[in-house]
Backbone as CSV, one residue per row, in Angstrom:
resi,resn,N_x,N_y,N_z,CA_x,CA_y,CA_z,C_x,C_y,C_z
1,UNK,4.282,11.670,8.428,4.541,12.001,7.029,3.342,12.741,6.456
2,UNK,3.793,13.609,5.516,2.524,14.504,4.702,2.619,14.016,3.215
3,UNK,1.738,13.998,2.811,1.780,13.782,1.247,0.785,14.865,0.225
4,UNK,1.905,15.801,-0.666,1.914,16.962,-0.930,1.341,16.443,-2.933
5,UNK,0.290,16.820,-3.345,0.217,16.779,-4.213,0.622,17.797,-5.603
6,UNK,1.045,17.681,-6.578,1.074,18.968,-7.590,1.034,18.568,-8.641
7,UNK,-0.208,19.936,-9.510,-0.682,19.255,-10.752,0.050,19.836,-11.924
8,UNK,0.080,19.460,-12.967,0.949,19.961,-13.817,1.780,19.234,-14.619
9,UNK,3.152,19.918,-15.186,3.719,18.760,-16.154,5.630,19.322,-15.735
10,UNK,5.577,19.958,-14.885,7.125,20.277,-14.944,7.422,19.829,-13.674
11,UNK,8.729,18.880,-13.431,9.152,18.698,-12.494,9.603,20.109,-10.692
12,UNK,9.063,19.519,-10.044,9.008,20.845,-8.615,8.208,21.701,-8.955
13,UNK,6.983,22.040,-9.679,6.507,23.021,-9.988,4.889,22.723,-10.754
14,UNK,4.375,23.741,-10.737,2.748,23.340,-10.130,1.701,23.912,-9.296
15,UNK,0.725,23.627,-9.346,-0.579,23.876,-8.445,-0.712,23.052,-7.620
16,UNK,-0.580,22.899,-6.221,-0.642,22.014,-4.855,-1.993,21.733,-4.964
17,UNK,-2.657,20.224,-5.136,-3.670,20.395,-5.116,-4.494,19.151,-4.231
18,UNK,-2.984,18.634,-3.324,-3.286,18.086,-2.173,-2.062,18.190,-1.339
19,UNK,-2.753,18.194,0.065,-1.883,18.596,1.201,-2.878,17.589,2.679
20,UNK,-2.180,16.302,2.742,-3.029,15.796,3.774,-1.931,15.098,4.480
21,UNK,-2.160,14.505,5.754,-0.991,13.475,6.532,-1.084,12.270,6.186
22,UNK,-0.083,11.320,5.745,-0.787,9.970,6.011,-1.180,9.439,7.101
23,UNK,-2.021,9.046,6.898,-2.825,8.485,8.309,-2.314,6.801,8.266
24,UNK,-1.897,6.333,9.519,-1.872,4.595,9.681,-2.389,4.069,8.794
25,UNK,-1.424,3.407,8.001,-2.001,2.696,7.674,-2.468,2.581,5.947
26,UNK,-2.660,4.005,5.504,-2.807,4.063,4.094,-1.915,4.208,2.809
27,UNK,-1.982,3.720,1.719,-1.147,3.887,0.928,-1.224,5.176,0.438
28,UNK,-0.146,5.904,-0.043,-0.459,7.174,-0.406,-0.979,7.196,-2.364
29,UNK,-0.772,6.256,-2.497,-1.441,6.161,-4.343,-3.111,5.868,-3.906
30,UNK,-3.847,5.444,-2.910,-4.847,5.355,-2.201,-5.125,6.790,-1.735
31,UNK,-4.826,7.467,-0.756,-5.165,8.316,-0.618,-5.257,9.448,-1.320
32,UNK,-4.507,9.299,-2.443,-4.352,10.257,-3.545,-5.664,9.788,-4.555
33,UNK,-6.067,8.405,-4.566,-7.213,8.481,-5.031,-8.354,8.844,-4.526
34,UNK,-8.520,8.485,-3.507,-9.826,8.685,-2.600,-9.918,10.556,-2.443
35,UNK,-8.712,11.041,-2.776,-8.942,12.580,-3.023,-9.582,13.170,-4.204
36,UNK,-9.447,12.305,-5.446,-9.905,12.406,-6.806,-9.047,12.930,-7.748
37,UNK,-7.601,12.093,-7.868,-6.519,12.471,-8.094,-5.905,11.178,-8.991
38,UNK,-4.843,10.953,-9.481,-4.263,10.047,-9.856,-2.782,10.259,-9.998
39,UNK,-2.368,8.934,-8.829,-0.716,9.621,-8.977,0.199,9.187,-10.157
40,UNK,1.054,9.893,-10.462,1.961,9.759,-12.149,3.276,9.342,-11.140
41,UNK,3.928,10.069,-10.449,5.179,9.763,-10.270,5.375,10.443,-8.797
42,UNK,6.438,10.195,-8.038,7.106,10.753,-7.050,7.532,11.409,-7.763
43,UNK,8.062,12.551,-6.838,8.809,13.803,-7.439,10.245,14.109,-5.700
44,UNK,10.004,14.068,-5.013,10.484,13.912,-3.973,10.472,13.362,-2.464
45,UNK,11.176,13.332,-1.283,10.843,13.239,0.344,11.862,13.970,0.702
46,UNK,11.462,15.280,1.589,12.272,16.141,2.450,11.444,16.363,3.748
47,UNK,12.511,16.349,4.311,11.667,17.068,5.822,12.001,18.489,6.234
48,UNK,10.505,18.757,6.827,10.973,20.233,6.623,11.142,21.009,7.831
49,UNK,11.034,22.227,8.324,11.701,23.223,9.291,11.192,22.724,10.554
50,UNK,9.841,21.835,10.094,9.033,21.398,11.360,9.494,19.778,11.935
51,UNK,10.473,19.050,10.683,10.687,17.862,11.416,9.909,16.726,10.443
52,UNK,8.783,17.392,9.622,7.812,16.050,9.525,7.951,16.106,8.014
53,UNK,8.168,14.947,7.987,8.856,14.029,6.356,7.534,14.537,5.218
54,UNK,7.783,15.496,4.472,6.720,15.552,3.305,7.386,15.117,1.559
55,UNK,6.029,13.767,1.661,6.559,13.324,0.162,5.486,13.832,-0.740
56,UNK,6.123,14.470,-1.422,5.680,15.407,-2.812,5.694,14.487,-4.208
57,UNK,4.397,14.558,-4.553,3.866,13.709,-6.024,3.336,14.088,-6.815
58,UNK,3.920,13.945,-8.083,3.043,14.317,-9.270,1.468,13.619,-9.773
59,UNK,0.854,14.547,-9.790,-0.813,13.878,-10.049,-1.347,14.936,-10.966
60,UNK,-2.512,13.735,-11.386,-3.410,14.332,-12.275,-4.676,13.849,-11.834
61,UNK,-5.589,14.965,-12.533,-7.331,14.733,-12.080,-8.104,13.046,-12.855
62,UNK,-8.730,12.137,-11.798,-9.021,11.420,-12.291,-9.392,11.184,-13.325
63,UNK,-9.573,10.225,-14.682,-10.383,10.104,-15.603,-10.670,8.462,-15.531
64,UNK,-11.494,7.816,-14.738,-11.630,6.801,-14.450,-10.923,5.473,-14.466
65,UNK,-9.877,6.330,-14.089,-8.827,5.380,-13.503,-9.658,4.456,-11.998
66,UNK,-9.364,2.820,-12.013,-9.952,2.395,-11.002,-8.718,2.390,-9.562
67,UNK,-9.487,2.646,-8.466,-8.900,2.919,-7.315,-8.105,1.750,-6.968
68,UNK,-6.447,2.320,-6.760,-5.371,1.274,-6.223,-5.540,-0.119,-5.538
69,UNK,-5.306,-0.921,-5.538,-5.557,-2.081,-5.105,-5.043,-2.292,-3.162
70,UNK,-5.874,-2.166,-2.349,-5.505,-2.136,-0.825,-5.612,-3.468,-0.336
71,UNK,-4.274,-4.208,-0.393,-4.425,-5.452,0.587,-4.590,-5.298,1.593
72,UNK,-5.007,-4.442,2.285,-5.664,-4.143,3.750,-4.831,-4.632,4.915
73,UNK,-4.699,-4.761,5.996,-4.028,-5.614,7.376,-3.269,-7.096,7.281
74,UNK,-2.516,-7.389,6.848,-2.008,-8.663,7.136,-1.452,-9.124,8.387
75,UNK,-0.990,-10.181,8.445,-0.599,-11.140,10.211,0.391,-11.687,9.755
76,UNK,1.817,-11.676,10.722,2.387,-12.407,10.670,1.837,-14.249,10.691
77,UNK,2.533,-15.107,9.574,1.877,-16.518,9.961,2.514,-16.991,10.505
78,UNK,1.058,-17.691,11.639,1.007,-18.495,12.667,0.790,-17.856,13.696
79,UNK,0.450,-16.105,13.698,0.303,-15.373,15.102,-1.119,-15.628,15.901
80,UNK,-1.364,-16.189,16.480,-2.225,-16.206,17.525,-2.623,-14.442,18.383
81,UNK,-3.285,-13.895,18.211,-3.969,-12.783,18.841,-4.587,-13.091,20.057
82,UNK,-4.177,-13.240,21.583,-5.229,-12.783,22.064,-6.659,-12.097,22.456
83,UNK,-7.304,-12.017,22.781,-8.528,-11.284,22.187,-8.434,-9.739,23.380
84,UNK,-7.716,-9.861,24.412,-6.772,-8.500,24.981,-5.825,-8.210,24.395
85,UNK,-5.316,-8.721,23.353,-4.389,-7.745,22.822,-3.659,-6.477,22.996
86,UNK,-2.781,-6.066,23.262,-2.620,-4.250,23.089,-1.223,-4.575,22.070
87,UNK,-1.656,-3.523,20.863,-1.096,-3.694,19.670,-0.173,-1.827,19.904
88,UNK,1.570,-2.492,19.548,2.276,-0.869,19.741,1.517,-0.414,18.063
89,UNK,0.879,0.660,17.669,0.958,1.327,16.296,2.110,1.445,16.055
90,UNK,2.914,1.495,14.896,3.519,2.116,14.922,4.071,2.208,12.939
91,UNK,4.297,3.524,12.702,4.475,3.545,11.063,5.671,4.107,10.715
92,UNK,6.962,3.340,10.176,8.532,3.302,9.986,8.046,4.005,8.395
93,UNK,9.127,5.280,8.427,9.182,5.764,6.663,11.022,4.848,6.769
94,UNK,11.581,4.495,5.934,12.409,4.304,5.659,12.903,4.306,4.041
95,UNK,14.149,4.746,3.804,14.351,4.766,2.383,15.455,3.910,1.615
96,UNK,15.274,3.700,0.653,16.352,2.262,0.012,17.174,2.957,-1.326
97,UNK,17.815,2.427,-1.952,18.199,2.285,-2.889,18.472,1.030,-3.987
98,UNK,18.417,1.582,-5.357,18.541,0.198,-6.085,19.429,0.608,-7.302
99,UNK,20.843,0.634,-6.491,22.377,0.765,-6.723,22.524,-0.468,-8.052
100,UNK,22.827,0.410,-8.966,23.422,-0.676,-10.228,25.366,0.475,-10.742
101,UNK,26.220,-0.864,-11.131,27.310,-0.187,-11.302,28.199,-0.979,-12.539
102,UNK,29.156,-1.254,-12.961,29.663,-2.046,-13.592,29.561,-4.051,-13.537
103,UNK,29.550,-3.725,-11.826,29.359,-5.192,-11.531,27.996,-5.885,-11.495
104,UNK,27.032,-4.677,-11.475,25.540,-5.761,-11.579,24.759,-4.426,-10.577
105,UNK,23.942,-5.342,-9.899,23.021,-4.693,-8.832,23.162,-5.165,-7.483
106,UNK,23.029,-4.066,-7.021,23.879,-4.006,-5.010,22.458,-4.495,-4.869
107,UNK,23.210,-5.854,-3.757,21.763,-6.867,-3.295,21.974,-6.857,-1.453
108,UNK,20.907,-6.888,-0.795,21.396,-7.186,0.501,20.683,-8.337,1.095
109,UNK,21.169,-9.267,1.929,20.231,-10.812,2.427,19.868,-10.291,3.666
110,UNK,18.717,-10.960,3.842,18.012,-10.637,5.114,18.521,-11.111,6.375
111,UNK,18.841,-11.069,7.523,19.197,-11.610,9.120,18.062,-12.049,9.550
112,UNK,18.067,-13.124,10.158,17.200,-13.770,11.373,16.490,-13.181,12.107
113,UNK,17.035,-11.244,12.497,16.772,-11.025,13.155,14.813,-9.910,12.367
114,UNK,14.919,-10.159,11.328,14.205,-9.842,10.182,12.954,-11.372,10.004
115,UNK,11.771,-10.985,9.442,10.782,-11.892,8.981,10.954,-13.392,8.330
116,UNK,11.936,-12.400,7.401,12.690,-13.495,6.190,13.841,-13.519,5.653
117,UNK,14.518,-14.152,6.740,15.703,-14.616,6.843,16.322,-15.337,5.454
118,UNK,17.357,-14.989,4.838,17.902,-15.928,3.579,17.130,-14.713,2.132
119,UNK,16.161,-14.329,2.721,15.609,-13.659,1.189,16.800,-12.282,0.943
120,UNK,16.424,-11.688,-0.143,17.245,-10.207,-0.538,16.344,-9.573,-0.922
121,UNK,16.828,-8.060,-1.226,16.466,-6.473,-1.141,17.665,-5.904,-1.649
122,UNK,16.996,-4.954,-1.271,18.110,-3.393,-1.800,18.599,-2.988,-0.460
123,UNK,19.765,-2.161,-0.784,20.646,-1.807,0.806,19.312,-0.237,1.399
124,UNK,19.260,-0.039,2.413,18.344,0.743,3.421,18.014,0.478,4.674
125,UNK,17.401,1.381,5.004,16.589,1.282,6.408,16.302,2.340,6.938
126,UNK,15.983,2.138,7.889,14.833,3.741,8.423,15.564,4.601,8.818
127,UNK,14.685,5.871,8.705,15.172,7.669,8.812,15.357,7.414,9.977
128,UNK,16.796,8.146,10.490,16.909,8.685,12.071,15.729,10.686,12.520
129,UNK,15.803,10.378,13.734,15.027,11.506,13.943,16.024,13.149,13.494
130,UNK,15.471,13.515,12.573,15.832,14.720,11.817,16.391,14.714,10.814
131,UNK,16.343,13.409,9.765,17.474,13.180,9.017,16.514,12.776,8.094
132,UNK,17.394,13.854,6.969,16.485,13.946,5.653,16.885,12.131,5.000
133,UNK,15.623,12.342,4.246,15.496,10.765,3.744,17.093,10.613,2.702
134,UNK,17.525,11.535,2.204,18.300,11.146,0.923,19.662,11.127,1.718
135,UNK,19.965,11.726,2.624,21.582,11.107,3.873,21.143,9.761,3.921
136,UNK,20.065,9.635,4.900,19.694,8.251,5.118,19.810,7.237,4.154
137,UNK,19.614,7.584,3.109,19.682,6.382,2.316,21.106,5.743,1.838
138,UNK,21.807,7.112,1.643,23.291,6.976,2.040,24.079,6.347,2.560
139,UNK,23.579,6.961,4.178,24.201,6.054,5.376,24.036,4.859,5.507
140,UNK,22.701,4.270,5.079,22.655,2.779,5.129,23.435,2.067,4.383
141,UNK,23.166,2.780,3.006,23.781,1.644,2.175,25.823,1.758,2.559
142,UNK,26.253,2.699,2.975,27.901,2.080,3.451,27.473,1.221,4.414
143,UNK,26.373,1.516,5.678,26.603,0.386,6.559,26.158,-0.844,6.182
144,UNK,25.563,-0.902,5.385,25.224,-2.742,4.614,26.133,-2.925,3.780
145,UNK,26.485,-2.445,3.168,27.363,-2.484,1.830,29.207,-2.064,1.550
146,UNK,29.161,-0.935,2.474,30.551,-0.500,2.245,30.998,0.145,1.233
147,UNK,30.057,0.438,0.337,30.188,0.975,-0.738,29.512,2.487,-0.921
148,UNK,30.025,3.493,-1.192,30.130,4.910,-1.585,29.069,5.294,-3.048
149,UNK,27.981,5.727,-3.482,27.098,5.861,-4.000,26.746,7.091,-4.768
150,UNK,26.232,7.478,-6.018,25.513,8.630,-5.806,24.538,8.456,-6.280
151,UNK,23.026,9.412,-5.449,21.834,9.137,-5.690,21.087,9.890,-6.535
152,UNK,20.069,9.253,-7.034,19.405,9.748,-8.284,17.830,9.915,-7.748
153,UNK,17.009,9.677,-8.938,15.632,10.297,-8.492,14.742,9.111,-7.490
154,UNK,13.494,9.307,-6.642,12.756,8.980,-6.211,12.053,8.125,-7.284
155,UNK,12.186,7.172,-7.012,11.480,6.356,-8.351,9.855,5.401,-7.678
156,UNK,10.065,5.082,-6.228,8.963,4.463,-6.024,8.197,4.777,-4.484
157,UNK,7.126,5.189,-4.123,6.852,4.230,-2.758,6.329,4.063,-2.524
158,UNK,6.252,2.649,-1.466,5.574,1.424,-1.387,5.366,1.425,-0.057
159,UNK,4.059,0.557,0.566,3.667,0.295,1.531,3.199,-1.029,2.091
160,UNK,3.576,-1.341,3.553,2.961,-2.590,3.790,2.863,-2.316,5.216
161,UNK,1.654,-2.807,5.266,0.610,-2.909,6.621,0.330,-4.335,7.391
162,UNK,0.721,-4.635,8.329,0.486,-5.493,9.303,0.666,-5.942,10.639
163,UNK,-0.055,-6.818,11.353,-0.109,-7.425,12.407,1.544,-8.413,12.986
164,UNK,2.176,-8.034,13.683,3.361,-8.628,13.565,3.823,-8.831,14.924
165,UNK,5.373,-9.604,15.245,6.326,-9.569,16.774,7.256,-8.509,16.044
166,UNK,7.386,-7.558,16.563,8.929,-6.509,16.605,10.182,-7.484,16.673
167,UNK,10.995,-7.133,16.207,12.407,-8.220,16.516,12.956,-7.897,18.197
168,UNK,11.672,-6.545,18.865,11.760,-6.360,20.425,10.921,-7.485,21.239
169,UNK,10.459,-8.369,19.795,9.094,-8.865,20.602,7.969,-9.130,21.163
170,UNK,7.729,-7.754,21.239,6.430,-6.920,21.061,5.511,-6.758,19.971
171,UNK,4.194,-6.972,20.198,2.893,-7.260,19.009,2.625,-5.912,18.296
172,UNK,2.609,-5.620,17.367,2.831,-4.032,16.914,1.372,-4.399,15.593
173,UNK,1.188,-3.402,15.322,0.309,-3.122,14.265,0.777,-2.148,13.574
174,UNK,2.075,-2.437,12.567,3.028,-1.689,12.197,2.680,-1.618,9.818
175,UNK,3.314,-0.270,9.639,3.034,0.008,8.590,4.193,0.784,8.312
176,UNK,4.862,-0.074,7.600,6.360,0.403,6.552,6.431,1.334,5.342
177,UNK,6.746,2.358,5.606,6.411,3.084,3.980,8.337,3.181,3.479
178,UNK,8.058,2.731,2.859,9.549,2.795,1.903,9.811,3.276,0.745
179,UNK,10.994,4.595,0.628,11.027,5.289,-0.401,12.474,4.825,-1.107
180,UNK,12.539,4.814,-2.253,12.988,3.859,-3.185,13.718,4.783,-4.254
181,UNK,14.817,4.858,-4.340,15.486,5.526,-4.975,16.373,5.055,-5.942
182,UNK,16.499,5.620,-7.356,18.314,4.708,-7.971,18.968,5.419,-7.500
183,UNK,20.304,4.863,-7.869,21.369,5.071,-7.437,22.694,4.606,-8.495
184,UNK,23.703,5.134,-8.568,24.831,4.618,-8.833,26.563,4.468,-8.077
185,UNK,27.186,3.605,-8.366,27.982,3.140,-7.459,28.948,3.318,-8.492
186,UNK,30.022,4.517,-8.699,31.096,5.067,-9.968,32.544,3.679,-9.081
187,UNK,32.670,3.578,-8.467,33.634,3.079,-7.831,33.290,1.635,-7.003
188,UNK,32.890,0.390,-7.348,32.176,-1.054,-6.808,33.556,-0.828,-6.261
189,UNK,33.823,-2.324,-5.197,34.274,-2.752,-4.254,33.737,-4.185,-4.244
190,UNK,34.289,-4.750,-3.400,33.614,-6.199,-2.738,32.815,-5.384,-1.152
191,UNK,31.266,-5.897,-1.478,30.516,-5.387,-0.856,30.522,-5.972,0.639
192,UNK,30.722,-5.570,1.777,31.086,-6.044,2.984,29.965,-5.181,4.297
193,UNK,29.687,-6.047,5.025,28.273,-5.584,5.653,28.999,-4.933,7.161
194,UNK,29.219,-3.288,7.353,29.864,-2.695,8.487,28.570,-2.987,9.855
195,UNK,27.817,-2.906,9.522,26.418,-2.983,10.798,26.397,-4.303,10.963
196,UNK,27.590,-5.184,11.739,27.546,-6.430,11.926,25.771,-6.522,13.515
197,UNK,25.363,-7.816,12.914,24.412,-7.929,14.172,22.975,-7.162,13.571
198,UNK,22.974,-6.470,12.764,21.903,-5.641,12.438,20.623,-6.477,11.528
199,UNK,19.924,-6.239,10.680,19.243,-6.601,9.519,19.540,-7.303,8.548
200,UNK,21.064,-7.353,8.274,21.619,-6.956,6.800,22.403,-8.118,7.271
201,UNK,22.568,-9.579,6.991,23.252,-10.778,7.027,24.490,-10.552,6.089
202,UNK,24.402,-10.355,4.436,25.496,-10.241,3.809,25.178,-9.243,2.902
203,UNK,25.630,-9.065,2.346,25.621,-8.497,0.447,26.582,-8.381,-0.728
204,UNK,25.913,-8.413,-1.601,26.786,-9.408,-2.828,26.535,-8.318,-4.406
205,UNK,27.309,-8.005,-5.376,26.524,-7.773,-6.361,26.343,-8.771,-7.519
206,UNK,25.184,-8.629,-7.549,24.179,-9.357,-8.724,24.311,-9.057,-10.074
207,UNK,24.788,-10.055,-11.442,25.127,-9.287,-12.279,23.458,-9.361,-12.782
208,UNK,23.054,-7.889,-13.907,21.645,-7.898,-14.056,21.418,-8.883,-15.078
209,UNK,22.029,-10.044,-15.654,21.695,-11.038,-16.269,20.986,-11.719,-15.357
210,UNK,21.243,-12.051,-14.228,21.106,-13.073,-13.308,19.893,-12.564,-12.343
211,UNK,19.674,-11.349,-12.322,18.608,-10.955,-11.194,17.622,-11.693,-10.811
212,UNK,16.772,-11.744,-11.897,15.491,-13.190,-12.048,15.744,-14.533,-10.928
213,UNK,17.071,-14.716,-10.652,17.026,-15.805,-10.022,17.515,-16.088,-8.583
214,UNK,17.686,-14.395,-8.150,17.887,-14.232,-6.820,16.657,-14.243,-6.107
215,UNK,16.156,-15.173,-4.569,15.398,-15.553,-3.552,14.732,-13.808,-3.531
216,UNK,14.764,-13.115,-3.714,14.057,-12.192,-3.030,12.916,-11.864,-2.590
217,UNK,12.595,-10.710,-1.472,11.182,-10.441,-1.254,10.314,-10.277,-2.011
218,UNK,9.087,-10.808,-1.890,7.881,-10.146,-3.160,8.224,-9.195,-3.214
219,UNK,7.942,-8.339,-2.309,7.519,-6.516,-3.062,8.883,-6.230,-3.737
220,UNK,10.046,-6.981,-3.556,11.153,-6.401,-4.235,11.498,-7.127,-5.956
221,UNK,11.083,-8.439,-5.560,10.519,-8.868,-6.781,9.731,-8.018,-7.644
222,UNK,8.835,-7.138,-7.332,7.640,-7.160,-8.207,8.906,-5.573,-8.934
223,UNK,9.303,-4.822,-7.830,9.718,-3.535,-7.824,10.859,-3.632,-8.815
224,UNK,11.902,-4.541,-8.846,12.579,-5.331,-9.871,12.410,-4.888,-10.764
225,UNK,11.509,-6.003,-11.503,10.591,-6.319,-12.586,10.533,-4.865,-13.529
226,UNK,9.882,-3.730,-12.952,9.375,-2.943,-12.864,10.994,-1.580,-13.126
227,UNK,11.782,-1.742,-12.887,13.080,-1.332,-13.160,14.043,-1.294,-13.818
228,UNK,13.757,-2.622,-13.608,15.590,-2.900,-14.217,15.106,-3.989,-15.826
229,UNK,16.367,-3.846,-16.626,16.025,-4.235,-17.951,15.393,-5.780,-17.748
């Protein structure tokens, strides 16, 4: 992934006034500081003629704004490390949505085959190779959901870094960047999960009275909060 900076005040348009890769591991509101920048908003994720996912952000020149907060490496708990170790790298962009419609907000529960089993999220999951982030986000949500969508702006993204087992099993030193989109759903349904066996245990919609009291993940908790009324 590249992360494309532009300064200015009009949406797609601007002075580029960063152009770097993310490197393992970093948040890009981090690296946008450590450039001497301050990010305002996403503005997009496309991939381009070359294949490689560039997310484009609106920024402005520091004015002592203090630098993003980096929880640095976490561990799955209870992992024991060998001290030979060989850790796969590896850094998943994947993109979500946070689908609201007449009936509430499209929720999805986590599978066993996942960290945290029983918690909820938003319907997603990771880019296939060549496939722009905004299909993808698409495609997931019928296969978790069953439900038909249309998508709106880039509203967040978020990162998490850690020491973990792959659901292959394998010890990875893996870093999730997830791009976060609304969405609306003109036509709900009873939400029914087509990727039986996958990530995605059930999904339900949530009316937004009630959100507050659905199990969910922190970061989706916090992202919530941060959204919705």
């Amino acid at each position: 992934m590249r992360v494309v900076g532009l300064s200015g005040d009009d949406d797609m348009s601007g002075t580029v006034v960063l152009d770097r890769p993310l490197v393992h591991g970093v948040d890009p509101a981090v690296l946008v500081h450590d450039a001497g920048w301050t990010l305002v908003r996403p503005l997009s994720a496309v991939r381009d003629d070359d294949g490689e996912i560039v997310l484009t952000l609106r920024v402005r020149a520091l004015a002592g704004e203090p630098r993003p907060h980096d929880p640095g490496r976490g561990r799955d708990a209870g992992l024991e490390l060998p001290p030979d170790a060989e850790l796969e790298v590896r850094q998943r962009v994947a993109a979500y949505a946070v689908v609201l419609s007449g009936r509430g907000l499209l929720a999805t529960e986590y599978s066993d085959r996942t960290a945290v089993p029983g918690r909820w999220g938003m319907p997603g999951g990771g880019i296939d190779e060549g496939e722009q982030p905004a299909d993808a986000v698409l495609r997931e949500v019928a296969e978790e959901t069953d439900q038909a969508v249309l998508l709106d702006e880039l509203v967040s993204v978020q990162t998490s870094h850690w020491v973990g087992r792959s659901p292959r099993g394998t010890l990875e030193d893996f870093q999730a960047v997830r791009l976060v989109y609304r969405a609306t759903c003109p036509a709900p349904a009873e939400p029914r999960v087509l990727d039986v066996g996958g990530t995605t245990e059930s999904a339900r919609w949530v009316p937004l009275d009630a959100w507050p009291q659905v199990p969910w993940t922190h970061n989706w908790e916090l992202l919530l909060a941060e959204l919705l009324p």
